[in-house]
C-alpha positions in Angstrom: 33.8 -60.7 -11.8 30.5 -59.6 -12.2 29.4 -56.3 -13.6 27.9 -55.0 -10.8 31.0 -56.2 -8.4 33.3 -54.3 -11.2 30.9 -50.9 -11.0 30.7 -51.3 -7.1 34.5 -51.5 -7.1 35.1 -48.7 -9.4 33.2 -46.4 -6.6 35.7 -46.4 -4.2 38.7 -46.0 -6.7 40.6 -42.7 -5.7 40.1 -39.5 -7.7 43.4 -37.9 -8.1 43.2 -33.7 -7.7 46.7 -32.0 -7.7 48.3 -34.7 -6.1 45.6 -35.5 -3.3 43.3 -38.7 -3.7 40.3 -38.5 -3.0 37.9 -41.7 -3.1 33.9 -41.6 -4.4 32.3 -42.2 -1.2 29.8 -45.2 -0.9 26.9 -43.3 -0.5 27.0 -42.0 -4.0 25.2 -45.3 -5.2 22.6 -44.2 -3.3 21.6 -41.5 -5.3 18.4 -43.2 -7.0 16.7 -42.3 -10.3 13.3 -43.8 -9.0 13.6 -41.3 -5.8 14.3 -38.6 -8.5 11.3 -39.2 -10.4 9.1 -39.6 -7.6 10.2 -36.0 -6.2 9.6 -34.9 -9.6 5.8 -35.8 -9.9 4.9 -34.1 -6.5 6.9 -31.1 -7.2 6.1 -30.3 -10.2 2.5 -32.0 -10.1 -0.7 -30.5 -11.0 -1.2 -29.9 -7.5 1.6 -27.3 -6.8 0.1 -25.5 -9.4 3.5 -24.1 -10.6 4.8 -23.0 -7.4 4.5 -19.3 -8.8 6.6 -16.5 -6.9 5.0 -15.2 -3.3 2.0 -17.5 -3.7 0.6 -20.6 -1.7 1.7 -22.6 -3.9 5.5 -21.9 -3.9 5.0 -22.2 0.2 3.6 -25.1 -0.3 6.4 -26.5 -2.3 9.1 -24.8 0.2 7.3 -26.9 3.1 7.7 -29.9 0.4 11.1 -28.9 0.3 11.7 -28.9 4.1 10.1 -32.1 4.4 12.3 -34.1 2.2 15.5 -32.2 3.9 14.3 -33.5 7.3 13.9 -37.0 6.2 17.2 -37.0 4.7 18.4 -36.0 7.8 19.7 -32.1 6.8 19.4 -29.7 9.9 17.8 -26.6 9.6 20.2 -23.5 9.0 17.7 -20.6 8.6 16.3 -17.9 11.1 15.8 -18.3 14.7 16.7 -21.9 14.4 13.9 -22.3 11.4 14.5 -23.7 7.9 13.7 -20.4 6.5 15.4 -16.9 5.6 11.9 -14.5 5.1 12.8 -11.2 3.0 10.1 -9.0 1.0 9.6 -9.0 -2.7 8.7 -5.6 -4.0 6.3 -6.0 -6.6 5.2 -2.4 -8.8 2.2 -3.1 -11.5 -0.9 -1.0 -13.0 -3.5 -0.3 -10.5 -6.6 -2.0 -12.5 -9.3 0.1 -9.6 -6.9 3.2 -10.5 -6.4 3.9 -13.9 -8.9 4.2 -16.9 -8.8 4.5 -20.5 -11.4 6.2 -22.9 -11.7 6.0 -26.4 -14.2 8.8 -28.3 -15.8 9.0 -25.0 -16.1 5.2 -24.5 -14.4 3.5 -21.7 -12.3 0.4 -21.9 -11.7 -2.5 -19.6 -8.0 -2.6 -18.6 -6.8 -6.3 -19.5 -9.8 -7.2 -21.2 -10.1 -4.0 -23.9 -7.0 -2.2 -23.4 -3.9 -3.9 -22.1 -1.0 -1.4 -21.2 1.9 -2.8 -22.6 4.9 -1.0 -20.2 4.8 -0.2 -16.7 4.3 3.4 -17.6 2.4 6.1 -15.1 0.2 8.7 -17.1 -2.0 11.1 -17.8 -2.9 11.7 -21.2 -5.4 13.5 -23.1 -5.5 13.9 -27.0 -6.4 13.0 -30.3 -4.9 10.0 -32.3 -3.3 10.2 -35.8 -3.1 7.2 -37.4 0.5 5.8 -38.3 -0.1 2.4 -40.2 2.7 0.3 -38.8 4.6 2.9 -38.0 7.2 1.9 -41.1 6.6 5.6 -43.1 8.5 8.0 -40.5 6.7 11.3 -42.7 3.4 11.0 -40.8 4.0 13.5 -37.8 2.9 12.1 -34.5 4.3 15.0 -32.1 2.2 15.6 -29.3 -0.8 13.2 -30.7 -1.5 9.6 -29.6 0.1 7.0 -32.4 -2.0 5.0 -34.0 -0.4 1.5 -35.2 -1.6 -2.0 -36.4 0.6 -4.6 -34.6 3.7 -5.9 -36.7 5.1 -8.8 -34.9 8.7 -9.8 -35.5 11.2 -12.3 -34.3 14.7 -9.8 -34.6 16.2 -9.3 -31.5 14.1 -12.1 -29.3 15.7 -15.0 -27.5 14.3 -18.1 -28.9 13.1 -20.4 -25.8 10.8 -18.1 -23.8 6.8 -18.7 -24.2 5.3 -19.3 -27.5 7.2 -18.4 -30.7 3.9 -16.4 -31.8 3.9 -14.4 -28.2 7.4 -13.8 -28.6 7.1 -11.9 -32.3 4.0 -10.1 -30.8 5.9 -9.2 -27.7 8.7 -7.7 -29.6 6.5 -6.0 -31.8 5.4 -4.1 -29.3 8.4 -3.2 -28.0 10.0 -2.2 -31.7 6.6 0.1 -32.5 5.9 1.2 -29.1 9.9 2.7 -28.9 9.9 4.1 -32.1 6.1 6.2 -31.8 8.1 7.3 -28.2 11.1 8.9 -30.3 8.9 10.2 -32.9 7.3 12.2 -30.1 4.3 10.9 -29.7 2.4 11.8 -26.4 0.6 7.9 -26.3 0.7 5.1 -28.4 -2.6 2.4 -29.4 -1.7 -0.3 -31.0 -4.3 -2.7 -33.0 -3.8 -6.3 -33.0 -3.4 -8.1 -36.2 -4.4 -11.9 -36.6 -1.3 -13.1 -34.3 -1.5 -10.5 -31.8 -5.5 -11.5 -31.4 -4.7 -14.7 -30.6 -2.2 -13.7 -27.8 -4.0 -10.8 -26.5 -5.0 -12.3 -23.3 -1.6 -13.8 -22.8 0.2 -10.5 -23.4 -2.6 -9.0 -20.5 -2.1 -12.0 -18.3 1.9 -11.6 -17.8 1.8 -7.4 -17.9 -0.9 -7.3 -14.9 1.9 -8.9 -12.6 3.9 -6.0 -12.8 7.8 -5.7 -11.9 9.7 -7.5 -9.3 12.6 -6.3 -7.1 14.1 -7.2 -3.8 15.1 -3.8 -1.3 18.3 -4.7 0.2 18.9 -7.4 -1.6 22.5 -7.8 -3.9 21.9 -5.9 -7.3 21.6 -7.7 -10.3 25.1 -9.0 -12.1 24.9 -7.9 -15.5 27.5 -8.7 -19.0 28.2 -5.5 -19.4 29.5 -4.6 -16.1 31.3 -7.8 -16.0 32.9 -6.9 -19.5 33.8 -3.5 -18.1 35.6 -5.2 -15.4 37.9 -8.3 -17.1 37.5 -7.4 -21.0 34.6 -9.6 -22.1 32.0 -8.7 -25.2 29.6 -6.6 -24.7 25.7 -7.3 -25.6 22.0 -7.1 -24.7 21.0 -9.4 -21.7 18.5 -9.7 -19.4 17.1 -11.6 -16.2 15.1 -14.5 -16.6 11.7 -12.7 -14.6 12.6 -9.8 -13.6 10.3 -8.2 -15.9 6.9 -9.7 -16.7 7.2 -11.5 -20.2 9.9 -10.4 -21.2 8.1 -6.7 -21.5 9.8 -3.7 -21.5 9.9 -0.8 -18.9 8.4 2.8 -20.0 10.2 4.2 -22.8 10.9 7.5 -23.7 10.2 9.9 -26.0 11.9 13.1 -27.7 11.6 15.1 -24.5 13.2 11.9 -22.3 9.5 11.4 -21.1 7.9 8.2 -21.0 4.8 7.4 -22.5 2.3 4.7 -22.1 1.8 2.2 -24.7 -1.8 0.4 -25.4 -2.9 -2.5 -27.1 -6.3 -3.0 -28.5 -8.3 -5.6 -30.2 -8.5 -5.9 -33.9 -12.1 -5.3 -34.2 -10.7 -1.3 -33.4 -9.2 -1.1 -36.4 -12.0 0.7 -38.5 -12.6 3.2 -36.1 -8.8 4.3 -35.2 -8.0 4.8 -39.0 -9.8 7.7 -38.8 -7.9 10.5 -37.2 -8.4 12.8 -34.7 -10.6 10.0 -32.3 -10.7 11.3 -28.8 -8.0 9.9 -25.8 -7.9 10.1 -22.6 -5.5 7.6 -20.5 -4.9 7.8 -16.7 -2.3 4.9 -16.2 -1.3 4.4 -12.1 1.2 2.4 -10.7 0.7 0.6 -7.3 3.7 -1.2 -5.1 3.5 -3.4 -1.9 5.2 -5.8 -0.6 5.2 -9.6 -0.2 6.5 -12.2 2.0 8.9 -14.5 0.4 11.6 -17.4 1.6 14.4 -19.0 1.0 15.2 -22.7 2.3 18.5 -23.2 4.1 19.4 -26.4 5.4 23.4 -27.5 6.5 25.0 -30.8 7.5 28.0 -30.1 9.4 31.4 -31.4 8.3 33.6 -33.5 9.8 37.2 -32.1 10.0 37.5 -29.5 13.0 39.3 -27.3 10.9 37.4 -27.3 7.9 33.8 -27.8 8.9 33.7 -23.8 9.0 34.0 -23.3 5.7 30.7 -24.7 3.1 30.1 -25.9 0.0 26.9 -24.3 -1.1 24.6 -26.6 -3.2 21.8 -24.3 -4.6 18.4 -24.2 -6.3 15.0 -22.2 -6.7 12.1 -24.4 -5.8 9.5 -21.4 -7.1 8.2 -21.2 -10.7 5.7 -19.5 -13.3 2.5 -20.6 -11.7 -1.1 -20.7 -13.5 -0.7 -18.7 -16.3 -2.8 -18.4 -19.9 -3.5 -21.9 -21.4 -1.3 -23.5 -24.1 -3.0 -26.2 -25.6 -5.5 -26.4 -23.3 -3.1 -26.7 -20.2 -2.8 -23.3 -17.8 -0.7 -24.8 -15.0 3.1 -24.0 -15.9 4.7 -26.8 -13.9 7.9 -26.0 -14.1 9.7 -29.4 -14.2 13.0 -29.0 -15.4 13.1 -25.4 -14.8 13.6 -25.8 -11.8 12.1 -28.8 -10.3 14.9 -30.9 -11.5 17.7 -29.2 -9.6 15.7 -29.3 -6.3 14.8 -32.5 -6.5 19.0 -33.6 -7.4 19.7 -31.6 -4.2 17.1 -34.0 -2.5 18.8 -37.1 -3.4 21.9 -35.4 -3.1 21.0 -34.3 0.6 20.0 -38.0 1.4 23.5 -39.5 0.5 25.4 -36.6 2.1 23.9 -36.5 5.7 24.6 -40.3 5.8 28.1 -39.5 5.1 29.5 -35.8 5.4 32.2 -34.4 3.9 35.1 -32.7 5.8 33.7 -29.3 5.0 30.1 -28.1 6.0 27.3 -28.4 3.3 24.4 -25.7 2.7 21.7 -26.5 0.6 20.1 -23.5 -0.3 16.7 -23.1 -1.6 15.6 -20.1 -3.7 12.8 -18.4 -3.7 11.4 -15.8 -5.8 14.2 -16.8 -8.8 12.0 -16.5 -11.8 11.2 -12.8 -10.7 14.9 -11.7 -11.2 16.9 -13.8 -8.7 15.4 -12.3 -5.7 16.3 -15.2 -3.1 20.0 -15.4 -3.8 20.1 -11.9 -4.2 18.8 -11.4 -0.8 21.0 -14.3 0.7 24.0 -13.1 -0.7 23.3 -9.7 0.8 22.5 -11.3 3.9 24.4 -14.8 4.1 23.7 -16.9 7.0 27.4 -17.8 6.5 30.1 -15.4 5.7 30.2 -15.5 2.0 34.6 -15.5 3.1 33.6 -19.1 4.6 31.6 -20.4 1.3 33.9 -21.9 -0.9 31.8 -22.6 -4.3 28.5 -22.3 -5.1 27.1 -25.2 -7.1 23.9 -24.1 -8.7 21.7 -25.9 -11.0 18.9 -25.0 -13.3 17.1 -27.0 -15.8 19.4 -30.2 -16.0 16.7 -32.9 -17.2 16.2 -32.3 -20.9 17.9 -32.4 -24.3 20.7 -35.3 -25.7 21.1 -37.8 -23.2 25.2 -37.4 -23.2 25.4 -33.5 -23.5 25.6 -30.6 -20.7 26.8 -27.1 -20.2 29.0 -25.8 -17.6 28.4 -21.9 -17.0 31.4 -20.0 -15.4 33.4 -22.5 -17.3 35.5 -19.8 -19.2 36.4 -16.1 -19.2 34.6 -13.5 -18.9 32.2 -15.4 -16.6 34.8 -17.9 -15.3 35.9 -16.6 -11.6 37.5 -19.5 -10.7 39.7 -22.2 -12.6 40.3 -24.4 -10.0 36.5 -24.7 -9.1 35.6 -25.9 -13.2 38.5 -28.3 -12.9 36.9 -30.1 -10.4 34.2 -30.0 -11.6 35.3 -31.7 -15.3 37.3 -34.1 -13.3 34.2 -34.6 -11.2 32.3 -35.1 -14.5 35.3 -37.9 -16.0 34.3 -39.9 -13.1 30.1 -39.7 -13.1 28.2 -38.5 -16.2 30.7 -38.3 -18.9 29.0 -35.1 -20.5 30.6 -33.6 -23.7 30.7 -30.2 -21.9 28.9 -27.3 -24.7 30.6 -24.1 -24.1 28.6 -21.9 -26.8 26.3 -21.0 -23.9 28.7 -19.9 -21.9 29.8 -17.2 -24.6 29.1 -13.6 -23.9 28.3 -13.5 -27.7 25.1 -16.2 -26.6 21.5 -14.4 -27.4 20.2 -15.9 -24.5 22.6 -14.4 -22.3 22.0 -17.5 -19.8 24.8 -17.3 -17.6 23.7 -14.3 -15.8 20.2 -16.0 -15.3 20.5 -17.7 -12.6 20.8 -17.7 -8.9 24.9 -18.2 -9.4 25.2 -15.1 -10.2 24.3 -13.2 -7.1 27.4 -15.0 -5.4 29.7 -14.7 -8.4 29.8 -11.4 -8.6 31.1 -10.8 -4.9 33.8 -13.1 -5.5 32.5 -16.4 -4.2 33.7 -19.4 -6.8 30.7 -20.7 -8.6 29.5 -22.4 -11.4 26.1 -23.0 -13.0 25.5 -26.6 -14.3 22.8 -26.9 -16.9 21.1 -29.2 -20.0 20.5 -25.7 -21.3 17.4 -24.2 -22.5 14.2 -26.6 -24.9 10.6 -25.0 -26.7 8.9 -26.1 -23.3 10.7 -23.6 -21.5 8.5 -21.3 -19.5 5.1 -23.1 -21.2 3.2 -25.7 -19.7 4.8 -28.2 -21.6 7.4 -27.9 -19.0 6.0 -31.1 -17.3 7.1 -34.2 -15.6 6.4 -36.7 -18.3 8.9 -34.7 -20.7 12.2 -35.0 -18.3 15.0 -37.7 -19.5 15.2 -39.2 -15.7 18.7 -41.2 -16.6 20.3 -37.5 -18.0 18.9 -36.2 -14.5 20.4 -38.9 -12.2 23.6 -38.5 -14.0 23.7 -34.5 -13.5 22.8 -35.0 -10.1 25.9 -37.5 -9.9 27.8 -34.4 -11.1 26.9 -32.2 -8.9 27.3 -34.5 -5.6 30.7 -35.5 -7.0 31.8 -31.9 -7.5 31.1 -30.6 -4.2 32.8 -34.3 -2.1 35.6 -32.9 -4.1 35.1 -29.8 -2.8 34.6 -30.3 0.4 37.5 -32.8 1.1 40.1 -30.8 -1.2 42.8 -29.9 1.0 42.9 -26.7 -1.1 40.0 -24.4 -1.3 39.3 -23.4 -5.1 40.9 -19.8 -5.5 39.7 -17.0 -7.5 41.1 -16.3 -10.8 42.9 -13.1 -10.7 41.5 -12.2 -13.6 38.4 -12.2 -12.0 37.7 -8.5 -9.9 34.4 -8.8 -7.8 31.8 -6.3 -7.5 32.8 -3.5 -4.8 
């Protein structure tokens, strides 16, 4: 026999699943890496310009999105009959036309001269004492504005976000700014070293967008609460946008009042060693709201009784947009994060609506994801299903990069594990496609990067719907512009995508739905 009669016949061999075979359905083989990679270089082209949050550009890559889902054959399952589910994303920054800085009299551009480093509101007027980097804790800065030269560091930072020199300034700023706040200081300045001059426009660039929320939307799931709950470690973790760069809100000083925190260019140096310079900072916040939308799109099942319950395959088509240059290159595409997973439900869309499964299929777009999961947030405050009727979300996010043969399986064990019988299907759905060795470090509350409560997942998670988060895990392209079509491992995606698809038939034609662990206690 030949090889490709053997593989052809090894499709339709019955996947056994506590007693109950079910087969791989033809239309698996025609999930296509050369329709993969042609999604891939349209949606995270040059021309969507990095799809960034409540932009034109991440409408433009929704309509993309809706496009492909109509060619596949997918009916639309959002509003009023539409494709989409609208909700507003609540976005706070710095008024630039409102606040003002002055330094011995002089004013100073906000971005440009002066970049405020939290999201702090104030009003202060002083004089300066001059701290060095902040390291000799006899120099009294009570009441005065701090004075520090920038000491970047790496402790405490994740290590895939931005630039390795952005992150150590970033943090440095955090770690001085915090300390001057405890200390009592009324302001703090810091002066940019060599490093921090490099990345000053960068750090300007990302703190201008301000902070990101969602009103009525589901609140964030974080390790700690979720530790509380079923006796996981503890540990520091964060979203993966919800604040810009990484940056820190307002901290607080002695008095529990927070302070605002400056950075200036090197060339200030001279003139702030000297002590008692003149200050006066008037720091205002502005908030508004913007139009954003999630993409919903269903193909019904096909067993009466079942075709009322779904199987939720989900992604974020939204991204970091044009952002400062690295290398030359300002557009963040955005390719595997998280390009790759919307174009898999593409191809996985086009196979299912040719043959559907016995229970209903949602593919669900996200929008606004890198800004702190503000599509599934909303969604899963607002399901166009009951979330009762979903039976697993399978979310993706970055699944294109790193060793052809590995992959990670979030919600794979406890403390973030809600349901068992969801991750066996999905391992017995991975025997019979990819073959992954499965890496369960990042699935570890003990993890630095914290990744499992970064993605859209999570919203449904924590109300008790079974889901799991597959992932090639995190590279040094993530969240740059190096993030770019050319750099994904197309096989690796075709085979995740294989994953997913097989995952959910098996969950959709399970006689069983996957039950919650009991273990597991869901957010009231």
């Amino acid at each position: 026999m030949k090889l490709a009669a053997i593989a052809g016949s090894l499709l339709l061999l019955p996947l056994v699943l506590g007693g109950q075979a079910i087969s791989t359905p033809p239309v698996y083989s025609l999930i296509k890496e050369a329709e993969i990679k042609a999604d891939m270089y349209v949606m995270a082209g040059d021309a969507m310009r990095g799809r960034e949050s409540g932009t034109l550009d991440e409408m433009r890559a929704s309509i993309y999105t809706v496009d492909q889902l109509t060619k596949a054959g997918v009916k639309p399952f959002g509003e009023d009959g539409t494709w989409y589910q609208w909700f507003n994303m609540r976005r706070t920054r710095i008024s630039t036309a409102a606040s003002t800085v002055r330094i011995a009299g002089k004013p100073f551009a906000l971005w440009t001269e002066a970049t405020p480093t939290t999201n702090t509101d104030g009003d202060v007027i002083g004089t300066t004492v001059f701290a060095g980097d902040g390291s000799d804790s006899t120099i009294d800065v009570r009441g005065h504005v701090a004075v520090l030269t920038l000491k970047p560091t790496s402790e405490g930072t994740r290590s895939t976000i931005n630039t390795p020199e952005f992150r150590a300034v970033r943090q440095g700023l955090t770690v001085q700014g915090a300390a001057m706040m405890r200390r009592g200081a009324s302001a703090v300045i810091i002066v940019a070293d060599d490093i921090g001059e490099a990345n000053f426009d960068a750090v300007g660039i990302l703190q201008l967008r301000g902070t990101y929320n969602v009103p009525g939307g589901a609140p964030r799931f974080s390790e700690a609460a979720l530790s509380g709950r079923i006796g996981g470690n503890g540990g520091e973790r964060g979203g993966r946008g919800g604040a810009p760069a990484g940056a820190p809100g307002g901290g607080r000083g002695q008095a529990g009042t927070a302070v605002p925190v400056l950075l200036v260019h090197r060339a200030m140096l001279a003139q702030l060693r000297q002590n008692g310079q003149g200050i006066e900072i008037h720091i205002k916040s502005e908030t508004f709201d913007t139009p954003e939308v999630n993409v919903i799109g269903i193909v019904r099942g096909t067993d009466p009784k079942l075709r009322d319950e779904y199987v939720v395959f989900s992604s974020h088509q939204d991204h970091d947009g044009v952002r400062f240059p690295i290398d030359g290159d300002s557009i963040w595409n955005g390719a595997d994060d998280n390009a790759s997973t919307s174009v898999a439900l593409f191809a996985i869309a086009r196979s299912w609506a040719k043959q559907p499964a016995k229970r209903s299929a949602l593919f669900i777009f996200h929008g606004a994801e890198e800004r702190g999961l503000l599509g599934s947030r909303w969604h899963a405050a607002h399901p166009v299903v009951p979330l009762a009727n979903m039976v697993a979300v399978l979310n993706g996010d970055m699944i294109g990069r790193n060793h052809s043969d590995t992959a990670s399986l979030l919600g794979s064990q406890p403390p973030h594990r809600n349901s068992d019988a969801l991750v066996q299907m999905a391992f017995e759905a991975n025997n019979r496609t990819g073959k992954f060795v499965i890496d369960s470090t990042w699935d570890r509350p003990s993890h630095i990067e914290g990744f499992y409560f970064r993605s859209d997942h999570a919203s449904y998670a924590q109300l008790g719907v079974p889901s799991v988060f597959f992932t090639t895990t995190l590279h040094p392209d993530y969240h740059t512009p190096r993030d770019d079509p050319s750099r994904i491992n197309y096989p690796k995606l075709t085979r995740m995508t294989q994953w997913m698809f097989m995952t959910g038939w098996i969950v959709a034609n399970s006689k069983d739905r996957p039950g919650i662990d009991p273990t597991f206690k869901p957010v009231p």
